[in-house]
C-alpha positions as CSV (number, residue, x, y, z in Angstrom):
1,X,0.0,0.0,0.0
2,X,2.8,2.1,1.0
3,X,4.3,1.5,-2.6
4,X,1.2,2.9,-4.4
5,X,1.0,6.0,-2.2
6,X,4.6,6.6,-3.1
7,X,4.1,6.2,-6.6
8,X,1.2,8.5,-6.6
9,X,2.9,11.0,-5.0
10,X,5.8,10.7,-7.2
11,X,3.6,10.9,-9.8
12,X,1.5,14.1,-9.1
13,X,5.1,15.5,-8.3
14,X,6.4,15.1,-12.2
15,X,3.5,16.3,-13.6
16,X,3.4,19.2,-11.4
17,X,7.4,20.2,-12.0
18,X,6.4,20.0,-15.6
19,X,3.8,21.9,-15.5
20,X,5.6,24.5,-13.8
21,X,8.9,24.6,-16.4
22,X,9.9,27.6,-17.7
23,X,8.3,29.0,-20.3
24,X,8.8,28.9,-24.0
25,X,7.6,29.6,-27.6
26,X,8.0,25.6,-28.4
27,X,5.1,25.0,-26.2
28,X,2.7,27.5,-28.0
29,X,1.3,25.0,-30.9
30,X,-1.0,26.4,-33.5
31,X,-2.6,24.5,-36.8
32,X,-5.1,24.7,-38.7
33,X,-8.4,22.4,-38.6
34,X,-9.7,20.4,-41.4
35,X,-11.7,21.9,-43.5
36,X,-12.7,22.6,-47.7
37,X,-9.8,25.1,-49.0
38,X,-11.0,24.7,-52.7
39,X,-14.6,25.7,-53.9
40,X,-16.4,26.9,-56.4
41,X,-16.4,30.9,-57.4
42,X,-20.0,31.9,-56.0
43,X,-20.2,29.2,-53.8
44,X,-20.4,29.3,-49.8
45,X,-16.9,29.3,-47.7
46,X,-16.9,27.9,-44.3
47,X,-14.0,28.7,-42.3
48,X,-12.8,25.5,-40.4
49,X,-10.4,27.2,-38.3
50,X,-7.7,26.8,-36.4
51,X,-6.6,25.6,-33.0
52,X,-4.0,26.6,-30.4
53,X,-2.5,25.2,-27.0
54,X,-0.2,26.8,-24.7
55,X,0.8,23.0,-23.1
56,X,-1.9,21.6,-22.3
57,X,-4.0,25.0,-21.8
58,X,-6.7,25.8,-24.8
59,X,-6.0,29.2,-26.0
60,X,-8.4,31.5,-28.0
61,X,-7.7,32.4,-31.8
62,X,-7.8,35.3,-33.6
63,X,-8.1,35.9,-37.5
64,X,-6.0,38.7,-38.4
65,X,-7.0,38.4,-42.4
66,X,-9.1,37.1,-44.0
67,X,-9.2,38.0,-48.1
68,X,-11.3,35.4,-49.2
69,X,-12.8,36.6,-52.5
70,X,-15.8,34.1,-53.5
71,X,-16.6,35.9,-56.7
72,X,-13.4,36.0,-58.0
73,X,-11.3,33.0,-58.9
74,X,-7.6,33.0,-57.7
75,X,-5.9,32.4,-54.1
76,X,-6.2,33.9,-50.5
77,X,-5.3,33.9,-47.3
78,X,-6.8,33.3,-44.1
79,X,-4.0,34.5,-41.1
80,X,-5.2,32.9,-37.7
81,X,-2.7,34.4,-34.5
82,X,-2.4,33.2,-31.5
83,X,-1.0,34.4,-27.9
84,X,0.3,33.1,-24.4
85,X,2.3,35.4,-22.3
86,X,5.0,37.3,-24.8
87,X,4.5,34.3,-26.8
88,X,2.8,35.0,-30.5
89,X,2.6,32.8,-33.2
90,X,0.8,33.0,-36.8
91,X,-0.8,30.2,-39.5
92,X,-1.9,31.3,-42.7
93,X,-4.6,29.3,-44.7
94,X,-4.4,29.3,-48.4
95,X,-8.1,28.9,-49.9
96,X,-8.4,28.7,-53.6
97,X,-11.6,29.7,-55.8
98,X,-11.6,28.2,-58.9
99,X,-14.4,28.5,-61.9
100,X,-14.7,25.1,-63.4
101,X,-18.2,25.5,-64.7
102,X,-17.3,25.4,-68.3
103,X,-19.1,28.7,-70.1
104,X,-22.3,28.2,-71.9
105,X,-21.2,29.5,-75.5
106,X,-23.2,29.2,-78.7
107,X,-21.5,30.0,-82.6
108,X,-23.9,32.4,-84.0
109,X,-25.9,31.7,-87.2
110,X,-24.3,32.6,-90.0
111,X,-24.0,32.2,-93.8
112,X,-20.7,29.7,-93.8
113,X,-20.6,28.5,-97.5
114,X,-20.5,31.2,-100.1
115,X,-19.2,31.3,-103.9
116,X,-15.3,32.2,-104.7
117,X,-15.2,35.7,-104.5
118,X,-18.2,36.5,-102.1
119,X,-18.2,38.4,-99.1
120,X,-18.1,36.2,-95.9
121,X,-18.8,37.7,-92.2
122,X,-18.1,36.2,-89.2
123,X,-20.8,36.0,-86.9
124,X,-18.6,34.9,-84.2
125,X,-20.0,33.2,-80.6
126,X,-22.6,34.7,-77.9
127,X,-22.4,33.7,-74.0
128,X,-24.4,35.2,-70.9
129,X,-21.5,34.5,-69.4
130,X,-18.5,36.7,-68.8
131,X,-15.9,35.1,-71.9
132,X,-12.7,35.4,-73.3
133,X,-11.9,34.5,-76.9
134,X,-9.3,34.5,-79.1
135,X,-10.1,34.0,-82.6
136,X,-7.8,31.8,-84.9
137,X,-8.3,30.9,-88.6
138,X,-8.3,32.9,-92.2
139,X,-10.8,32.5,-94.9
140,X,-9.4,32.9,-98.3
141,X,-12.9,33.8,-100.3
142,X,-10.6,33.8,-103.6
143,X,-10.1,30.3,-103.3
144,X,-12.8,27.4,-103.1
145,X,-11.6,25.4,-100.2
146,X,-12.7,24.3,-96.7
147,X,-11.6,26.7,-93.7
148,X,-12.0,26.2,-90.0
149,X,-12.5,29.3,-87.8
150,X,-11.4,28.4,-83.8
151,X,-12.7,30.1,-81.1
152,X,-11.2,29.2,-77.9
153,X,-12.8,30.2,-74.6
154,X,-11.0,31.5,-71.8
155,X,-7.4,30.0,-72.4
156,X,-9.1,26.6,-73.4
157,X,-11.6,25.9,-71.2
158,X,-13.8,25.5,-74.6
159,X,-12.9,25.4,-78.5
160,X,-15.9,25.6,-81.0
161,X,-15.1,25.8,-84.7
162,X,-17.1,27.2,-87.7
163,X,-16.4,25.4,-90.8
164,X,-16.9,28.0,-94.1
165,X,-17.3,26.3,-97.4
166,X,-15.8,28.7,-100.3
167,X,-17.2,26.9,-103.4
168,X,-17.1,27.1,-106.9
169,X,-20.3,28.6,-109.0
């Protein structure tokens, strides 16, 4: 019985001397929680977070800044900061917005075979959505032949092509 009563006190006497070391940044631990840190633009963000200890003591967190921009693809930041004593440390979260819906983009009706030497107009594309395009391609209306027109949409997110016929009378 003795034996156990020693032990405990032992015991309780380790953890308490360790307890009381002296302090230290090493013992302040931040990270970050789990949590989504790639959606959709226009979609909701939920912040999961962040945690700190001082030891074994729970410390509050701060956010610092947070620049998450949900309308506008690219990457942000979310700085979480946490304090014990004189003791500060920092974690920064990266979220990324991406726009993966592929544009809804339509080649306009147009008049795409003619007769060598007629005048040929490019209609071109229409979108309600927000679109770049670059526009590749050369029709030669001296020349019967078959030419291709690309459009590609926002750096190649989509490629439509318009075939024009020239063709001999």
């Amino acid at each position: 019985m003795k034996k156990y009563i020693l032990l405990i006190f032992f015991s309780a006497l380790m953890i308490g001397l360790v307890a009381c070391g002296e302090p230290s940044i090493e013992r302040l631990k931040i990270s970050l929680n789990p949590g989504v840190d790639t959606i959709d633009v226009d979609s909701e963000h939920i912040d999961s977070g962040a945690k700190a200890y001082y030891g074994l003591r729970k410390l509050d967190i701060e956010v610092i800044s947070y620049s998450v921009d949900i309308s506008t693809p690219g990457v942000y930041e979310i700085i979480y900061y946490a304090t014990y004593l004189d003791f500060e440390k920092t974690i920064t979260r990266i979220v990324t917005v991406v726009d993966d819906k592929v544009p809804d983009v339509h080649l306009n009706i147009g008049l795409d075979t003619i007769y060598v030497g007629d005048q040929w107009t490019d209609t071109g594309v229409t979108s309600d959505d927000q679109i770049d395009v670059l526009i590749s391609g050369y029709v030669n209306i001296n020349i019967a032949g078959e030419y291709i027109i690309t459009y590609t949409i926002n750096d190649g997110q989509l490629v439509l092509k318009r075939y024009v016929n020239v063709i001999e009378e």
